[in-house]
C-alpha positions as CSV (number, residue, x, y, z in Angstrom):
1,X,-40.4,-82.0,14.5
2,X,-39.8,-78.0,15.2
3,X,-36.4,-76.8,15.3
4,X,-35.2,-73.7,16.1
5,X,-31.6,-73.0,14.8
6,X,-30.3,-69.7,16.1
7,X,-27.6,-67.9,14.2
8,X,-29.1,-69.7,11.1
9,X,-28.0,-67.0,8.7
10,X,-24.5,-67.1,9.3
11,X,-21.9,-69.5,7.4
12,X,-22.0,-72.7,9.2
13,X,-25.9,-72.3,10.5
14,X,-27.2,-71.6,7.3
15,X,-25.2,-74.5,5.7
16,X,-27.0,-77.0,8.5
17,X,-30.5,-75.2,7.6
18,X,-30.1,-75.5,4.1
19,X,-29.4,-79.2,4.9
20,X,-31.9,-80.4,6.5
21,X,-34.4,-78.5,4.5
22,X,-33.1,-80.2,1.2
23,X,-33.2,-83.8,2.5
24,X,-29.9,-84.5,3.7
25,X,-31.0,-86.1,6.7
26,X,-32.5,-88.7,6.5
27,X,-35.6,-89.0,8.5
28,X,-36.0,-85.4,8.8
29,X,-38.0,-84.7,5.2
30,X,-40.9,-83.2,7.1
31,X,-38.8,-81.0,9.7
32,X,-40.2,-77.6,10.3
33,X,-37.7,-75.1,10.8
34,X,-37.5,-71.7,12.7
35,X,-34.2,-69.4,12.1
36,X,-33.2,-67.1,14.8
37,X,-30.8,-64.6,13.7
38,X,-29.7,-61.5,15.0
39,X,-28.5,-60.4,11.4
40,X,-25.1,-58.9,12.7
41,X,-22.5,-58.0,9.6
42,X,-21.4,-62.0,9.4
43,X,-25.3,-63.2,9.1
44,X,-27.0,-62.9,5.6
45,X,-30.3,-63.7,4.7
46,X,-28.7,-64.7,0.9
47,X,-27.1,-67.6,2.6
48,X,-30.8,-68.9,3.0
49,X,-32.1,-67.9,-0.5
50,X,-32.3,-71.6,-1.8
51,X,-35.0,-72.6,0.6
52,X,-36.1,-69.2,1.6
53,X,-39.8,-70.8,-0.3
54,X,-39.7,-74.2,1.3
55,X,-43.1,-74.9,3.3
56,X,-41.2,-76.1,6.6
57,X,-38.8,-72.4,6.6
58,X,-39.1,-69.5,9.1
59,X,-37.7,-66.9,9.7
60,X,-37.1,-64.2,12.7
61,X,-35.1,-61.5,13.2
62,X,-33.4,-61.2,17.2
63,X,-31.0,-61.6,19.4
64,X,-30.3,-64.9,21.5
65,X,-29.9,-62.3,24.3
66,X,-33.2,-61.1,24.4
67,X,-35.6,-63.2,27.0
68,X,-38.4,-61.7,25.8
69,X,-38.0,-62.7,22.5
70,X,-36.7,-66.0,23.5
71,X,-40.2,-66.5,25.4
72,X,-42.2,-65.8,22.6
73,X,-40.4,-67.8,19.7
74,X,-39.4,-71.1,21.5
75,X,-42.5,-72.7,22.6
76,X,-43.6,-75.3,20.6
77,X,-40.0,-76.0,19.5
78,X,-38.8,-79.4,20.3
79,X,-34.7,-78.8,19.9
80,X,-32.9,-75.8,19.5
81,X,-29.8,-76.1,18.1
82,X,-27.4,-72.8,18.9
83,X,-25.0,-71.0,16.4
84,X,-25.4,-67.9,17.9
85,X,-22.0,-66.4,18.9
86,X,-19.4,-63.9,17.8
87,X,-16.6,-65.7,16.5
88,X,-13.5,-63.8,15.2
89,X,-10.7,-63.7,17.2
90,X,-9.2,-60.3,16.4
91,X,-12.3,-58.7,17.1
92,X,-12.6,-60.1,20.1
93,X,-9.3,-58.8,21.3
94,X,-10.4,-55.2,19.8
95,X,-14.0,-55.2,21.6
96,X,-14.0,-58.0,24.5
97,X,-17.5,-57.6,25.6
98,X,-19.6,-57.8,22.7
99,X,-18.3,-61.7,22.7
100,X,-19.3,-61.4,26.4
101,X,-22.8,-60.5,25.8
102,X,-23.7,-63.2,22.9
103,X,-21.8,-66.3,23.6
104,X,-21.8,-65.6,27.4
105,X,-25.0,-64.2,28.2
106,X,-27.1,-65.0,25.4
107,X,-26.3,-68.9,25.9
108,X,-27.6,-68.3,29.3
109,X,-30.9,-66.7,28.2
110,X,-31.1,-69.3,25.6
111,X,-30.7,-72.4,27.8
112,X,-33.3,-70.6,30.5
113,X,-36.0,-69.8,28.0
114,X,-35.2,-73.3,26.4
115,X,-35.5,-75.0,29.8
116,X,-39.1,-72.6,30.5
117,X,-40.2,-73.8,27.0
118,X,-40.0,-77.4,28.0
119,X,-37.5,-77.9,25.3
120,X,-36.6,-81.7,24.7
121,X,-32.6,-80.9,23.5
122,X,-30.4,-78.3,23.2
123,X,-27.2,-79.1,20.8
124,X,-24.4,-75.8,21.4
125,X,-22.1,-75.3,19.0
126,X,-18.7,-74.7,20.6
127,X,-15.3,-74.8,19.7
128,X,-11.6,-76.1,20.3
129,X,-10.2,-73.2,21.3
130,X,-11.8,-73.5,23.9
131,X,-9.0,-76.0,25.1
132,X,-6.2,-73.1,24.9
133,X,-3.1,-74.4,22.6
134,X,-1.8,-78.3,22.8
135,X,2.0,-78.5,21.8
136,X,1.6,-82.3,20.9
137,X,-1.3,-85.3,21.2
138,X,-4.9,-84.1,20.7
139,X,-7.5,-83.1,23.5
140,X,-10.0,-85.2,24.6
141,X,-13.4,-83.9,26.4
142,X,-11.9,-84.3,29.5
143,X,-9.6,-82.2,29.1
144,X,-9.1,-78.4,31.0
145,X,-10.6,-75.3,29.2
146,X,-7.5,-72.5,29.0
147,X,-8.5,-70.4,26.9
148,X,-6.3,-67.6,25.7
149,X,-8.2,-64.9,23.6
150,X,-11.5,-62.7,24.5
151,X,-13.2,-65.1,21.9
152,X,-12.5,-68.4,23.6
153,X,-12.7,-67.5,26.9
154,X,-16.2,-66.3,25.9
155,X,-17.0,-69.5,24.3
156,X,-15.6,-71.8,27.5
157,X,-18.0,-69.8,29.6
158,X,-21.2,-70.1,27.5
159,X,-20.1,-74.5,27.9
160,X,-19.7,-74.0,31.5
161,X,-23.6,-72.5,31.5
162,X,-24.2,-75.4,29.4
163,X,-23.1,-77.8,31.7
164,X,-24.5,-75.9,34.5
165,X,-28.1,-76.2,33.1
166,X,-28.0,-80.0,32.6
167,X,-26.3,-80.4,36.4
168,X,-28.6,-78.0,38.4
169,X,-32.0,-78.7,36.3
170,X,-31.9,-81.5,34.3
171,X,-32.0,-80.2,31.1
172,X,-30.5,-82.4,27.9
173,X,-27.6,-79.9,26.7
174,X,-25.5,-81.6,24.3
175,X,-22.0,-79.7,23.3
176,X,-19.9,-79.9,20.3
177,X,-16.5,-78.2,20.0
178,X,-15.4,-78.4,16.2
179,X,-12.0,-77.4,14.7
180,X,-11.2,-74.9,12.2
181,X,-14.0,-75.0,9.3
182,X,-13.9,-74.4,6.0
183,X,-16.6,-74.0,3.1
184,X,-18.9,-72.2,0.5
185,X,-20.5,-69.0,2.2
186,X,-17.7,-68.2,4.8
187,X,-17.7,-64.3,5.8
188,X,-14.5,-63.1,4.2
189,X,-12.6,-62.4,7.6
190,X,-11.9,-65.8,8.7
191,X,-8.5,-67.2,6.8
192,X,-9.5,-69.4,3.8
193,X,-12.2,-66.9,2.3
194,X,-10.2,-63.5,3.4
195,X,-7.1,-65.0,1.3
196,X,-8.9,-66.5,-1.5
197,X,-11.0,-63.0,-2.4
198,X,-8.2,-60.8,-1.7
199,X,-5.7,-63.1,-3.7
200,X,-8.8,-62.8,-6.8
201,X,-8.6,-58.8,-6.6
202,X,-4.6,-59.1,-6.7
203,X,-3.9,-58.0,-3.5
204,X,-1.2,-59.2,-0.9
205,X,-2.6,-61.7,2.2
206,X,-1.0,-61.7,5.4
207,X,1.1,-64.0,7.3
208,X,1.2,-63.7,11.1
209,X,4.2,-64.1,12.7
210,X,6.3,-67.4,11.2
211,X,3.8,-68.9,9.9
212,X,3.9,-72.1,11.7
213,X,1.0,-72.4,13.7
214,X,-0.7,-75.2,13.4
215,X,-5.0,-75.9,12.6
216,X,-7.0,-79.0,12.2
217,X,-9.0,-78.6,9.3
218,X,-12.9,-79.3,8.7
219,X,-15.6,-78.6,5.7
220,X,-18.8,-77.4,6.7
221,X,-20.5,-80.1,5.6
222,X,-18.5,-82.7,7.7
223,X,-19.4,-80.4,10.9
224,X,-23.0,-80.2,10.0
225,X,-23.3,-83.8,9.8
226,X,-21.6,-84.0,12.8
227,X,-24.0,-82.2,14.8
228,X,-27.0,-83.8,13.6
229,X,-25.3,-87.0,14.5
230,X,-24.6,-85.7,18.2
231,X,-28.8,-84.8,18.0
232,X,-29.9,-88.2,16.8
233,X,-27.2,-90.4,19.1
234,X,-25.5,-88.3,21.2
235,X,-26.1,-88.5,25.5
236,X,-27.5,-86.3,27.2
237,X,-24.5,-84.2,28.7
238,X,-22.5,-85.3,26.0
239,X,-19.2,-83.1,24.9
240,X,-17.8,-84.5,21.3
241,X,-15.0,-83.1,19.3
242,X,-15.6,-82.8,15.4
243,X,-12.4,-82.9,13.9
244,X,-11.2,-82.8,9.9
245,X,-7.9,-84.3,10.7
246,X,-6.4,-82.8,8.4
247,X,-3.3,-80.4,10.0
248,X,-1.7,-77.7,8.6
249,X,0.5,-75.0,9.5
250,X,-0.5,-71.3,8.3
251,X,2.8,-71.4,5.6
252,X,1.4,-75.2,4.2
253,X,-2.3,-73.1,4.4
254,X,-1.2,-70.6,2.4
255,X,1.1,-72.8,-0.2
256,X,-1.8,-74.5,-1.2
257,X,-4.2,-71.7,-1.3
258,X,-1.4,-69.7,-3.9
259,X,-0.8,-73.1,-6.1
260,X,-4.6,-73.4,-6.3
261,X,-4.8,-69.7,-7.9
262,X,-1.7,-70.1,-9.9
263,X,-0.2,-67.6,-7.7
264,X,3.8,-67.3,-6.3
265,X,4.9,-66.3,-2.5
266,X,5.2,-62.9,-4.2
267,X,1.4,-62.3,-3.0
268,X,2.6,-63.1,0.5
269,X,2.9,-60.3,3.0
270,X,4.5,-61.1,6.6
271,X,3.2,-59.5,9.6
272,X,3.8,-59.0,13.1
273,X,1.8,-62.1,15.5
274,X,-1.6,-61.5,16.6
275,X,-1.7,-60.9,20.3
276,X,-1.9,-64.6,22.3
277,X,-1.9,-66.5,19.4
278,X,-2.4,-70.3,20.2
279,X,0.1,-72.3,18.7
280,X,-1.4,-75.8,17.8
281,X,-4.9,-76.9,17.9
282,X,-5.5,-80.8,17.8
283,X,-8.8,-82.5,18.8
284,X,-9.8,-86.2,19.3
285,X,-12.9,-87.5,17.9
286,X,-12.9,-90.3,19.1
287,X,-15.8,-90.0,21.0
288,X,-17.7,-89.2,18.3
289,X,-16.4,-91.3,15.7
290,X,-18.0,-94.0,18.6
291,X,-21.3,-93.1,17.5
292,X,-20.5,-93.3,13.8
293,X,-18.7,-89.8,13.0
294,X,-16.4,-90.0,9.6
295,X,-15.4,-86.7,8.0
296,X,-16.4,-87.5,4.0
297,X,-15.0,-84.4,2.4
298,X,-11.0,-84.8,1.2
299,X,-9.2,-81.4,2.4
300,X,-7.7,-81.1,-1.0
301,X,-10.4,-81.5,-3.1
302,X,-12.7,-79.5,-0.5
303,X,-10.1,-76.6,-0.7
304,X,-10.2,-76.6,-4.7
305,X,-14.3,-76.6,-4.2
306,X,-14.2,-73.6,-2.1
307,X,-11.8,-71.2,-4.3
308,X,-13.8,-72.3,-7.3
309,X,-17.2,-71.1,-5.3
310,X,-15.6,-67.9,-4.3
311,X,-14.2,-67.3,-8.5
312,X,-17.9,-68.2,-9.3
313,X,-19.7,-65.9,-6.9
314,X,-17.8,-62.9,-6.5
315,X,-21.5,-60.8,-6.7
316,X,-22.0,-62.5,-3.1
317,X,-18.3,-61.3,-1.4
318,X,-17.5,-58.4,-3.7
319,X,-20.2,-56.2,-1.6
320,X,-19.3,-58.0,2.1
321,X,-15.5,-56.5,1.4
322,X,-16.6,-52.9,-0.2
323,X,-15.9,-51.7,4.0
324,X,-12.4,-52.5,3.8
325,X,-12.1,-56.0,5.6
């Protein structure tokens, strides 16, 4: 089987690349793989380094945006499975439309060229914030999308295309909208990694607002198997939330992040909300779980995993923080 993972060099496509290239999925051993990556700041080629040599590894360099590229790379591939997107939130409130281009427009160019290409599946990574923010229960798949930042507005709109594609022509789009993840490689802007390096060069993190709002936690490695569940057994149309189930507010977040480095609330700096900040996020996974979905990875022990990687390989983050973020 051909597989072409775009956005396969950033922190959660690289970890499902380097999966199925190492055999953690079974029945995949002889997958041949094909990375599409724009290489933006958040995607690094040293993600891929441990089976940058394996026989069923490729690699290309472009943008999910570019239908000329898209024509020439995806025939012959049987699934694509899309990572592509901008991601972090503030930046999406400080320039909109770059989130606009890649998880709007370049999911549109993507499912087209996929649908040209004869493509059997497409699986598109989403997101829960797409829902907007949930005050109690968890969302379903039925539920409205309200988004409330640049970011997730962007990423509703890419599912809508999604949706569109498998309505108007028939194409197999499957959709996956995780919760907050967690894991080894994480670009240091997101919370867990931009906490854990700055609290290792002694500086002060931040703490929007009170600190109460609420995330559902998930490690990598529980999403990844997760989508390559939703490939091998999911419908045609499908939406299925991966969640951790693990809930914490930002202040529990940040307790356990401190006691983990031996560190007091001293290192705790509070600042001023960000801008439409959801309050809660909750998903159910019900739907999912259906089809055999069970998260493996305990938050606490996947949390001490994840400071340890980032102690052990400062030469990979030192360099990604020398800009100042």
């Amino acid at each position: 089987m051909r597989i072409l993972v775009t956005g396969g060099a950033g922190f959660i496509g690289s970890h499902y690349v380097r999966s199925l290239l190492l055999g953690a999925y079974p029945g995949y051993e002889d997958v041949r793989v094909t990375v599409l990556d724009k290489l933006t700041y958040a995607g690094n080629l040293a993600n891929l380094a441990s089976v940058a040599g394996h026989r069923g590894y490729a690699f290309v360099r472009g943008d999910i945006a570019d239908p000329a590229l898209l024509d020439d790379v995806l025939p012959g591939h049987e699934v694509v499975v899309n990572f592509a997107a901008e991601t972090h939130v503030d930046r999406s409130i400080a320039e909109a439309g770059d989130f606009a281009t890649t998880n709007v427009l370049g999911t549109q160019r993507l499912l087209q060229a996929a649908l040209q290409a004869k493509v059997r599946t497409v699986v598109h990574i989403s997101t829960d914030e797409v829902y907007g923010s949930i005050a109690q229960g968890s969302w379903s798949e039925d539920e409205p999308l309200l988004p409330n930042s640049p970011y997730s507005a962007a990423k509703a709109a890419g599912d809508l295309f999604c949706r569109a594609y498998g309505q108007t022509y028939g194409l197999d789009v499957r959709v996956t909208r995780c919760s907050n993840n967690y894991g080894p490689y994480q670009y240091p802007e997101k919370v867990i990694p931009l906490f854990v390096t700055d609290l290792l060069r002694g500086r002060k993190v931040p703490l929007y607002g009170d600190g109460l709002n609420v995330r559902e936690w998930l490690h990598v490695d529980d999403h990844c198997r997760g989508v390559q569940l939703v490939l091998e057994k999911g419908s045609p149309g499908g939406i299925y939330n991966i969640g951790g189930g693990v809930e914490l507010t930002n202040r529990e977040l940040t307790e356990r992040l401190l006691a983990a480095l031996g560190l007091g609330w001293e290192m705790v700096e509070h600042v001023p909300d960000r801008l439409g900040h959801d309050r809660r996020y909750s998903v159910d996974s019900g739907r999912i779980r259906a089809i055999g979905y069970k998260p493996r990875v305990d938050f606490d022990e996947g949390l001490a995993d994840v400071v340890r990687w980032y102690r052990d390989h400062e030469d990979w983050w030192r360099r990604l923080r020398t800009t100042g973020r």
